[in-house]
N, C-alpha and C positions, 0 to 999 in steps of 0.2 A: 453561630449559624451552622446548622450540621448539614453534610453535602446530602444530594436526595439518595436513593437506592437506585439500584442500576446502572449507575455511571459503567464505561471502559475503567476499567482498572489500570494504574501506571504499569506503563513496559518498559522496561530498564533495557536498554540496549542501545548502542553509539549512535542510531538517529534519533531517536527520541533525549536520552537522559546523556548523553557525550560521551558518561565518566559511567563506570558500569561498578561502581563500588567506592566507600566501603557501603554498605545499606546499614541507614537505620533502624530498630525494631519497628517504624509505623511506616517502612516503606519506603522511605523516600533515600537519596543519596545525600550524603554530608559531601556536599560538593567543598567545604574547608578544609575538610583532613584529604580528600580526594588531590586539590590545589596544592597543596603541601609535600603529599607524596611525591608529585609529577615534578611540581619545580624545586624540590629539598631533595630530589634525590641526585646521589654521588657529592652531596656536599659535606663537607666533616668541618670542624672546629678549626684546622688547619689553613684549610686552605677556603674557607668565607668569609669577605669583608665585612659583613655584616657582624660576626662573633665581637671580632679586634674593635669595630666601632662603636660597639652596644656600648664595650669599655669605656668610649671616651666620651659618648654624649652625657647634656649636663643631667640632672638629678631632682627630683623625679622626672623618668620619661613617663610614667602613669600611674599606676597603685602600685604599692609595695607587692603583693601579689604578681601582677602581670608581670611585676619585673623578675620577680622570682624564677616564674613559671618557664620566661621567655629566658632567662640565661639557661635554666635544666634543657630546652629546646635546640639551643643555640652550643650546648657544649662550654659553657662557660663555669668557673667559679661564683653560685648565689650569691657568694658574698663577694660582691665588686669589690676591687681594690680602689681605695679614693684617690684614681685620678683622671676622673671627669671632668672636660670641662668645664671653666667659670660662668655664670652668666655674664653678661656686660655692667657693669656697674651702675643703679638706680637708672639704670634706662626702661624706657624711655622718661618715665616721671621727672627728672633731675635738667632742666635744660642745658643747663653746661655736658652734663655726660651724654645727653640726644647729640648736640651739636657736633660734639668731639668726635661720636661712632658713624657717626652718619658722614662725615665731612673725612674719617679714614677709611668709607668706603668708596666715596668718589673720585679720586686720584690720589696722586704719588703727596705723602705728606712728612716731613720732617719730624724728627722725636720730640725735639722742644717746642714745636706747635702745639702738639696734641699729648699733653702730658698722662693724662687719663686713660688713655689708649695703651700707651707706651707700658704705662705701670699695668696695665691689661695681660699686653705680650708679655712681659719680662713673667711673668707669673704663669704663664699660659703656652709659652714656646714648644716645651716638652710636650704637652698632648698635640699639639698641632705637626709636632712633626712624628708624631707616631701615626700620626692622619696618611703621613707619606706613606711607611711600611704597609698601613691597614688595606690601602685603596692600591697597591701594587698585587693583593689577593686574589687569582682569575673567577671566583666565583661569589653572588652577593643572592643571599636566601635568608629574607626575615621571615621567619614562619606566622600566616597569620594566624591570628588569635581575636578573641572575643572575652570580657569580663565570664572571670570565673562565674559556672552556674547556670549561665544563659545557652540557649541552643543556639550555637555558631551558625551566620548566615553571612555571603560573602563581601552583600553590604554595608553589614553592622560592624566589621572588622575592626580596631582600631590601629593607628598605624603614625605612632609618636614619633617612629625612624625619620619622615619624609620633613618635618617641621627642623629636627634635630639637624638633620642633611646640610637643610640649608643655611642651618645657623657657622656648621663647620665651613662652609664655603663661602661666607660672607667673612668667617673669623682668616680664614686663611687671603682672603682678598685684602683685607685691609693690611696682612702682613706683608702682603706682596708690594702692593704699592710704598709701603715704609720701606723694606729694602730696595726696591727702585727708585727711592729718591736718596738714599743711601751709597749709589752705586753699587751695590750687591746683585747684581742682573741674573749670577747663575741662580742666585735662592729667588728674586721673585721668579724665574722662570720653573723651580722644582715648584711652587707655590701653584701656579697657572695649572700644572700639568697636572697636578693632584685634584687640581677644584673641578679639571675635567673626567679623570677619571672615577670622581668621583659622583658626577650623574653621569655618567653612561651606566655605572654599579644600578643605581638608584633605578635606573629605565630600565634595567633587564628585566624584571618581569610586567609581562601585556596588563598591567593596570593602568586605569587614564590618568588618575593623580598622580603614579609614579612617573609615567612619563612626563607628564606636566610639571614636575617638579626638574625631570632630568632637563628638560628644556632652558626655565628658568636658571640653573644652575650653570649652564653652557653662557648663558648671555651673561652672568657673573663674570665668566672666565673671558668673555669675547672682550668687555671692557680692558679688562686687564693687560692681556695681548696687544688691544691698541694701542695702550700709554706705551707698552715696551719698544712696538715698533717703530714708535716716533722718536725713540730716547735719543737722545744727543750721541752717550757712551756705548750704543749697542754697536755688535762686532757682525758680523757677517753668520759664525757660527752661532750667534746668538740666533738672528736671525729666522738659520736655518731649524734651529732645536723650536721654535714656536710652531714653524711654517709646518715640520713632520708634528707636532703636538695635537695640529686641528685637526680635530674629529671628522671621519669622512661625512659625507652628507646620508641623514635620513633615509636608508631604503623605503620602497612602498607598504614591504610587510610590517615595519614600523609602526605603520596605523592599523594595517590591517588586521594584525596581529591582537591590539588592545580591542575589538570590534569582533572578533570570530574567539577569541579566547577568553577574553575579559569581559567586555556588557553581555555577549550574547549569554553565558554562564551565570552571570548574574540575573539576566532574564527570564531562562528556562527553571532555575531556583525558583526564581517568585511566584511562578505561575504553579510548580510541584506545590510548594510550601502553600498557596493559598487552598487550589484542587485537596491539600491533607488536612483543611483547617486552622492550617495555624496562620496567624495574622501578623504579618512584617512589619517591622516599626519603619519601612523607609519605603516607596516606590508608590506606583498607583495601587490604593486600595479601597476605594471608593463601596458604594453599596451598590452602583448598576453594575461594577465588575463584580463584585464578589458573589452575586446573584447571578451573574450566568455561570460562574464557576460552579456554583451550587447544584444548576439545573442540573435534568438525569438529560438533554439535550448536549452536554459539553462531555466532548473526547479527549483530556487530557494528553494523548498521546497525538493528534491529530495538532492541538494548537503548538505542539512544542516543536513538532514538524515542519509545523508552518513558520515559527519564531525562529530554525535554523532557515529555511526560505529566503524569510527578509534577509536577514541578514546577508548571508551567500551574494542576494541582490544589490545589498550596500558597497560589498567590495568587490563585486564583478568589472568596476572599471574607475581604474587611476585616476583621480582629478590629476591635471599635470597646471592648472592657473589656480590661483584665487577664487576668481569667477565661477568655475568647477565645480569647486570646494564647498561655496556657498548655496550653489543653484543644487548638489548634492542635497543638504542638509534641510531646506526646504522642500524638495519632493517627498523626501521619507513620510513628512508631515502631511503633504497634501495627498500621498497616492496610499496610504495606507490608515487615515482615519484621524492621524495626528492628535493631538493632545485635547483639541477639542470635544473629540470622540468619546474623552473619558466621562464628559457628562450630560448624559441625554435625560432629556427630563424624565423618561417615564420607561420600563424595563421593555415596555409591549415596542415604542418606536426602536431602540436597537437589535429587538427579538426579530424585525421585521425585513425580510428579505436578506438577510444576514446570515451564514452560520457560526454560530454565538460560540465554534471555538479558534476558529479564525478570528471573528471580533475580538475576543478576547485577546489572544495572539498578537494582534495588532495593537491592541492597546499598550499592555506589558512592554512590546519589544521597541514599538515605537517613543514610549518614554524613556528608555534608557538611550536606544541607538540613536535618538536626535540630538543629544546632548554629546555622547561620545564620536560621531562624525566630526565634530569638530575637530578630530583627531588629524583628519587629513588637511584642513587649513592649518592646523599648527604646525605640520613638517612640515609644509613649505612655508613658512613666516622662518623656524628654524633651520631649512637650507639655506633661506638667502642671507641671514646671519652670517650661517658660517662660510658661502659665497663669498660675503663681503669680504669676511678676514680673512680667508686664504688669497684672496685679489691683496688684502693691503699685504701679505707676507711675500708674496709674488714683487709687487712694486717696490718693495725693499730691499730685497735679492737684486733685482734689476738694477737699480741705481747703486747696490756694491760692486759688482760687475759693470756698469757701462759708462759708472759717475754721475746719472744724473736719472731722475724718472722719466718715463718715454714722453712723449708728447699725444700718440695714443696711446689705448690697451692692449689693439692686436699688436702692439709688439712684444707682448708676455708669451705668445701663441707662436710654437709652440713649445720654449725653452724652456719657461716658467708653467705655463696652465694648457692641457690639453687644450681646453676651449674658454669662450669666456661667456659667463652668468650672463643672464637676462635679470629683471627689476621683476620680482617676484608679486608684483602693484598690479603693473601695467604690461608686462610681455616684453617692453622693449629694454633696448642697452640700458644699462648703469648710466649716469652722468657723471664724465671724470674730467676736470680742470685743474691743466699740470703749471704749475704757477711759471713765471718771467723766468727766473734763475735755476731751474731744473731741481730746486730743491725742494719742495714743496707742492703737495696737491690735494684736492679734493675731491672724493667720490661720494654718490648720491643714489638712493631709489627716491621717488617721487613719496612712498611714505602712506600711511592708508588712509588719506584726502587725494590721493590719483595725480595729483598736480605740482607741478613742479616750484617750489616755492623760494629757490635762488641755494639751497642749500645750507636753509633756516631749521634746526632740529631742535624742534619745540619739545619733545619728550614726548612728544602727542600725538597728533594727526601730520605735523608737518613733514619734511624730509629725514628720510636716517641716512646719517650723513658720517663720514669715518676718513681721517684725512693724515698730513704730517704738515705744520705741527695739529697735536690731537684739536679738532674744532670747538669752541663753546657750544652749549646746548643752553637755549634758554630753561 
């Protein structure tokens, strides 16, 4: 479908196209090598996490190619040295080996339970702790890439790193809890501290997946930190080395960040790349957009103006509740033409009272920004995580210092916690019940069913519930 004559010609300059280079021969920006540039620069073989971990992940992370390609990028030796790690042994197909990995990633397990496991680590110890050295690296830049051949577009990427992330963080969890039932508390605590700093690496750049993965990864480590701080054997310094471990909380740029630098970038691409012809394998591409895109009626440089617009307008203001977050995510939808929009029966009803590059505009930017707003419900589901677990590293501290846990929370305030968290549900307090004997307690949000269900954490909708001794979940 070839565009009409007379269209506005693309104008490459930071309103319109953001990234003002490198240009393609057909005009348009390689907004990939452009991504590249910006977050790969100052980074050397040295000093990125990502180099040392390519080394460990298992084998294949894609084609033999990409991998090539991606070590010459990365500053690495082509030819890997073999010692990546294992995969887990006939898992999951194997039910004995399902049961054994799954069962040493949900608490503390002893060697001779979990034999399969054990002969795992013993084989596997050495790359896991070179996972320590790799993730102590201050900078993390996997350059994206695209199967050789194909024109790089920023949502065809492929990104084997985020899958692989989580495997080491899963593998390093269940090492942790082996040595914490072990008595070894200082290694599972190096253990903890790696699994975290290894998605905060993973979240550095404003991608939604990566952060979504850094997310995930942290609630790896949040489990882990609770078993510790219920331990029978922990010491005070133990304690304190978890309580300085937690990750501060989510700034706002956080979201705002993958929303203004990530979908919007991706947005303003699709609409260049269809305006040039070429046809995306991923986003809306319907025949009523690609027809206004066609028309000599559509300004190119006018919808992409407008695409920085919305956006601008998506992070003009904080959700600070849930509620927020949600009633956010739903307007984008309803005040800008929403997904529905993408399919009008007939070209003449969208043509109509409309300018068809706003429409368009809208259409493009609202199918990616309605899905990546959810960015801003996630940090806060991810603060009140980590909420939670600096409140329990708090009440630990407290009870080595005072012998016993308080009986409220403001008495953490202000020795232990500047302030204290609200339920990230509902607006209101935490529910915390300090048991008979000062030894034991339990804290609570209400859980995303709103409702207070006695301190029942079903895995699901019920309470998330985090206590000493650690609570069952059904």
């Amino acid at each position: 479908m070839k565009p009409m004559a007379g269209r506005p010609a693309l104008i490459i300059a930071e309103d319109t196209t953001v990234f003002l280079g490198p240009v393609r021969d057909d005009g348009t920006i390689d907004y990939v090598a452009a991504w590249n540039a910006k977050f790969g620069e100052g980074v050397t073989p040295q000093n990125n996490a990502a180099a040392a971990l390519f080394t460990l992940m298992r084998r294949p992370l894609h084609s033999d190619d990409y991998e090539h390609r991606l070590a010459l990028r990365l500053g690495v030796d082509p030819v890997i040295e073999s010692r990546s790690i294992e995969p887990w042994p006939n898992y999951p197909e194997d039910e004995q080996a399902k049961r054994q990995f799954d069962e040493a990633t949900n608490g503390p397990w002893r060697a001779m339970d979990l034999p399969l496991v054990t002969d795992w680590l013993d084989k596997n110890n050495a790359v896991l702790d070179a996972v320590h050295l790799a993730v102590d690296r201050p900078r993390f830049w996997w350059p994206m890439m695209n199967t050789e051949g194909e024109r790089s577009s920023m949502d065809e990427v492929v990104l084997p790193q985020l899958g692989e992330a989580r495997f080491l963080a899963r593998s390093l969890r269940a090492r942790s809890f082996q040595q914490l039932a072990a008595g070894n508390l200082d290694g599972a605590i190096k253990d903890l501290q790696s699994i975290q700093r290894l998605g905060r690496l993973i979240g550095a750049e404003p991608i939604v997946i990566n952060r979504l993965v850094d997310v995930s990864i942290q609630a790896l480590a949040f489990d882990v930190a609770e078993a510790l701080l219920a331990w029978p054997g922990l010491t005070r310094e133990h304690a304190l080395a978890i309580s300085d471990s937690i990750p501060e909380p989510l700034p706002f740029d956080y979201a705002r960040g993958v929303i203004m630098e990530g979908s919007r970038l991706v947005a303003l691409e699709h609409l260049i790349d269809l305006h040039a012809g070429v046809h995306p394998k991923w986003g809306p591409t319907d025949k009523a957009l690609r027809l206004a895109i066609r028309s000599a009626r559509f300004d190119i440089n006018q919808a992409l103006r407008r695409t920085t617009a919305l956006y601008r307008d998506i992070v003009a203001i904080e959700p600070t509740s849930l509620v927020e977050a949600d009633r956010l995510t739903e307007n984008i939808n309803q005040q800008h033409g929403g997904l529905a929009g993408l399919y009008p029966h007939t070209f003449r009803q969208f043509g109509q009272g409309r300018d068809l590059s706003e429409w368009a505009a809208d259409q493009v930017a609202t199918w990616y920004a309605a899905g990546d707003a959810n960015q801003f419900r996630t940090r806060l589901l991810a603060n009140g995580s980590t909420a939670r677990i600096r409140l329990a590293a708090a009440l630990r501290l407290y009870r080595f210092d005072r012998g016993s846990y308080p009986q409220r929370l403001d008495a953490l305030v202000p020795d232990y916690l500047a302030a204290l968290p609200v339920d990230e549900y509902d607006g209101r307090p935490l529910t915390y019940k300090p048991g008979e004997n000062g030894k034991t307690y339990l804290l609570y949000s209400v859980g995303p069913n709103g409702k207070d269900d006695g301190g029942v954490d079903n895995r699901s909708d019920g309470d998330l519930v985090i206590g000493d001794p650690v609570p069952a979940r059904e």
